[in-house]
GUTOR-845388 format. One line per field, with one value per residue (C-alpha): residue in three letters; z, x, y. Coordinates in Angstrom, 3 decimals, padded with zeros to 6 digits. Last residue first. Example, Ala and Ser with C-alpha at 12.3 -4.5 7.8 and 13.67 -1.06 7.14 Angstrom:
<recs>
aa SER	ALA
pz 007.140	007.800
px 013.670	012.300
py -001.060	-004.500
</recs>
This chain:
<recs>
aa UNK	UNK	UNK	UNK	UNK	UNK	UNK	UNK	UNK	UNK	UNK	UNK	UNK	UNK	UNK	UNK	UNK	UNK	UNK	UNK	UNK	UNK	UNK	UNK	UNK	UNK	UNK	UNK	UNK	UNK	UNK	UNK	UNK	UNK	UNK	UNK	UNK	UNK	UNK	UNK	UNK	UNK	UNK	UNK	UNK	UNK	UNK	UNK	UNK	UNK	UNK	UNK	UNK	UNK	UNK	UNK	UNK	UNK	UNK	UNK	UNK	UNK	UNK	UNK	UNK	UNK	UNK	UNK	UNK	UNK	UNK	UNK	UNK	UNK	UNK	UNK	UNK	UNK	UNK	UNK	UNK	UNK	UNK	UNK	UNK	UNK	UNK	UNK	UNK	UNK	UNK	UNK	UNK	UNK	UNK	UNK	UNK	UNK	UNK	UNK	UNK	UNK	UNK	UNK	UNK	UNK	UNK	UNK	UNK	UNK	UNK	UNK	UNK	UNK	UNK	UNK	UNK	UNK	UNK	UNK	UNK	UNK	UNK	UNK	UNK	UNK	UNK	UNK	UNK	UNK	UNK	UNK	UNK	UNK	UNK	UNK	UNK	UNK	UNK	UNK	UNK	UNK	UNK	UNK	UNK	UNK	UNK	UNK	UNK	UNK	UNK	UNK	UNK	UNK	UNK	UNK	UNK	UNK	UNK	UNK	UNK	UNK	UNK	UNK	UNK	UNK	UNK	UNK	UNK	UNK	UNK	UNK	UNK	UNK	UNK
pz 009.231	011.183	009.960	006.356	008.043	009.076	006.056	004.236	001.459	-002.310	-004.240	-003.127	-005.129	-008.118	-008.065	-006.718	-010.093	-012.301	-014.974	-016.389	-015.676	-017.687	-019.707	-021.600	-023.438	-027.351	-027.349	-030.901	-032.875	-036.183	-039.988	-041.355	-038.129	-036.613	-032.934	-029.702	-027.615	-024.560	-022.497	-018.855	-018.303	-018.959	-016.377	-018.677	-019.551	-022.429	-022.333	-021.038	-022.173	-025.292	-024.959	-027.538	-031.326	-032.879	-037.208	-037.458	-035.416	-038.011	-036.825	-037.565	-037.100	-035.038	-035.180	-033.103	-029.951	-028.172	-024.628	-022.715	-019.702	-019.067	-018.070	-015.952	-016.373	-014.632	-015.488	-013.060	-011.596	-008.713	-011.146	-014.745	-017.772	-019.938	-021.724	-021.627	-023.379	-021.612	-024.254	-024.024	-027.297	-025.980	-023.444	-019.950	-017.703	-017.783	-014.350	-014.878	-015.766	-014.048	-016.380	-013.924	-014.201	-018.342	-018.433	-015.660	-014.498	-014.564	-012.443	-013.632	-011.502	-013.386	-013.829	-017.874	-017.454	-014.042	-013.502	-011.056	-009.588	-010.927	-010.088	-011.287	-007.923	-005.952	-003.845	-000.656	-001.087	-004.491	-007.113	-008.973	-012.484	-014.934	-018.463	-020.762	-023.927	-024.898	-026.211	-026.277	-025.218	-025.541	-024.333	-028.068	-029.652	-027.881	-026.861	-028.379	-027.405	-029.181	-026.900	-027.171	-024.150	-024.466	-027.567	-028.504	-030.791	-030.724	-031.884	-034.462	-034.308	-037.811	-038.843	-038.589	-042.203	-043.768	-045.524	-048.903	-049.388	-047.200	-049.498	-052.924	-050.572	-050.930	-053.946	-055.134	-052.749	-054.744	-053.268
px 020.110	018.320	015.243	015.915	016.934	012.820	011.861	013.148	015.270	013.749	015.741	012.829	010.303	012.924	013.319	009.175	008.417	010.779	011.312	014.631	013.582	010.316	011.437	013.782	015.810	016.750	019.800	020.627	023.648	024.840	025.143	021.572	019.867	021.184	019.270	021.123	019.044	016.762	018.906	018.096	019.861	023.033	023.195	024.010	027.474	027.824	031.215	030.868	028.588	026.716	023.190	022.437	021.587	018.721	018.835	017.389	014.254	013.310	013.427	010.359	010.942	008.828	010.602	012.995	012.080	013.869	016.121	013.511	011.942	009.774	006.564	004.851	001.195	-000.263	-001.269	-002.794	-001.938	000.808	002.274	002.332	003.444	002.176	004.243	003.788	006.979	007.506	009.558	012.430	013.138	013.757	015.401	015.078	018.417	019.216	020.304	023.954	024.081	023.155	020.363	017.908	019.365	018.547	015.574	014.250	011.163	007.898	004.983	001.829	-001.228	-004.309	-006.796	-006.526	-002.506	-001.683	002.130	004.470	008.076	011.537	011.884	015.648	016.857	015.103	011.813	011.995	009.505	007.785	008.204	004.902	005.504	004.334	004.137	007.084	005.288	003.684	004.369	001.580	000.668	004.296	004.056	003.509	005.693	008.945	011.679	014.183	017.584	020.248	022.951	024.387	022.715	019.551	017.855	014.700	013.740	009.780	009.972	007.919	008.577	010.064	008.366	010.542	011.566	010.602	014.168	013.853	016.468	018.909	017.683	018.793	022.052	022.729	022.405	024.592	027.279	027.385	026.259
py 036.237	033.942	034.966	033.986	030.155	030.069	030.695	027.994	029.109	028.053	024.753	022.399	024.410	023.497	020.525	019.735	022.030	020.451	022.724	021.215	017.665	017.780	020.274	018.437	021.309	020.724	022.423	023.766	022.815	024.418	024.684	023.977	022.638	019.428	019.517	017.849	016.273	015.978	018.102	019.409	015.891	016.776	019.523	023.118	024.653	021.386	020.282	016.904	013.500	015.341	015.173	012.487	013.413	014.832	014.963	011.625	012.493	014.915	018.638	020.570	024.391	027.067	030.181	032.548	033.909	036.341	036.385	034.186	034.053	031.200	031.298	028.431	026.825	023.980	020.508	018.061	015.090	016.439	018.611	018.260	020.808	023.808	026.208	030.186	031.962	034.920	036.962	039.591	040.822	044.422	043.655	042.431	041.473	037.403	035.699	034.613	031.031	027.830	026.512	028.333	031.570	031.582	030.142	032.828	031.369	033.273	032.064	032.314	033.800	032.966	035.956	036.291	035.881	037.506	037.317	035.853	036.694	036.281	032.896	032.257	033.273	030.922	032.438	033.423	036.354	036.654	039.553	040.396	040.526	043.432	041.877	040.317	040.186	037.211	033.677	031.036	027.335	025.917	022.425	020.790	023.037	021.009	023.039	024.689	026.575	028.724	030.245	033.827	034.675	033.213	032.496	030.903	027.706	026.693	022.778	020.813	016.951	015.308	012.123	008.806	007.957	004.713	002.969	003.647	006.137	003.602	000.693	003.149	003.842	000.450	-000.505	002.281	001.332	-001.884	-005.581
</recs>
């Protein structure tokens, strides 16, 4: 069999159909996540702070009379909490808790685009040297030249995670 033959089978081989992902920025990092949770991006808005909250809460919002929490992408993935600018964006995605599906905004640096990425071009969470938990990542994104860090939102915005992570109340009073 030549190498022409078979790269003309490889060509043939059926494709798997690219996803569409929003990609963001923090810090000098570049991040997507899957379109298909996003359900808009807004300007960062007047938050409410909440007591005993974890640090990468920063407070909640009122979207059209919903209150929306806003997580700090940024502190929750273990870095430095992130300091508004003017790119800021909440991005509004949707996910589950306790059978339904609520709404959380995430704090980001800016917002890029929406790009497909086929399935060939995502590769496994690398096993070290990412600064983030290995399993906040769903994959690792080929686009043109470099890497972005496709997050798994389902562990990285774990509500019960990170509702457990808050003080209790009763260890605030202590001190």
């Amino acid at each position: 069999m030549s190498i022409r033959q078979v790269s003309s089978r490889h060509e043939a081989a059926p494709q798997a159909p690219a996803a569409q992902y929003l990609t963001f920025v923090l810090g000098d990092e570049f991040y997507a996540m899957d379109i298909c949770t996003v359900r808009e991006i807004i300007q960062p808005v007047a938050m409410t702070p909440v007591p005993l909250m974890p640090v990468f809460v920063r407070g909640v919002i009122n979207l059209r009379g919903a209150v929306v929490p806003v997580i700090d992408l940024q502190a929750r993935l273990g870095k430095a909490p992130a300091i508004l600018g003017k790119k800021t964006c909440f991005v509004i995605f949707q996910t589950a808790f306790e059978g339904s599906t609520i709404e959380l905004g995430l704090q980001v640096d800016s917002v890029n685009e929406v790009i497909d990425i086929p399935a060939h071009d995502i590769e496994p969470p690398p096993p070290f040297g990412s600064s983030i938990e290995r399993e906040f990542i769903q994959g690792m994104g080929k686009v043109a030249d470099r890497f972005l860090i496709i997050l798994e939102p389902a562990k990285a915005l774990d509500i019960e995670v990170m509702a457990s992570m808050a003080p209790a109340a009763s260890s605030a009073l202590r001190h």
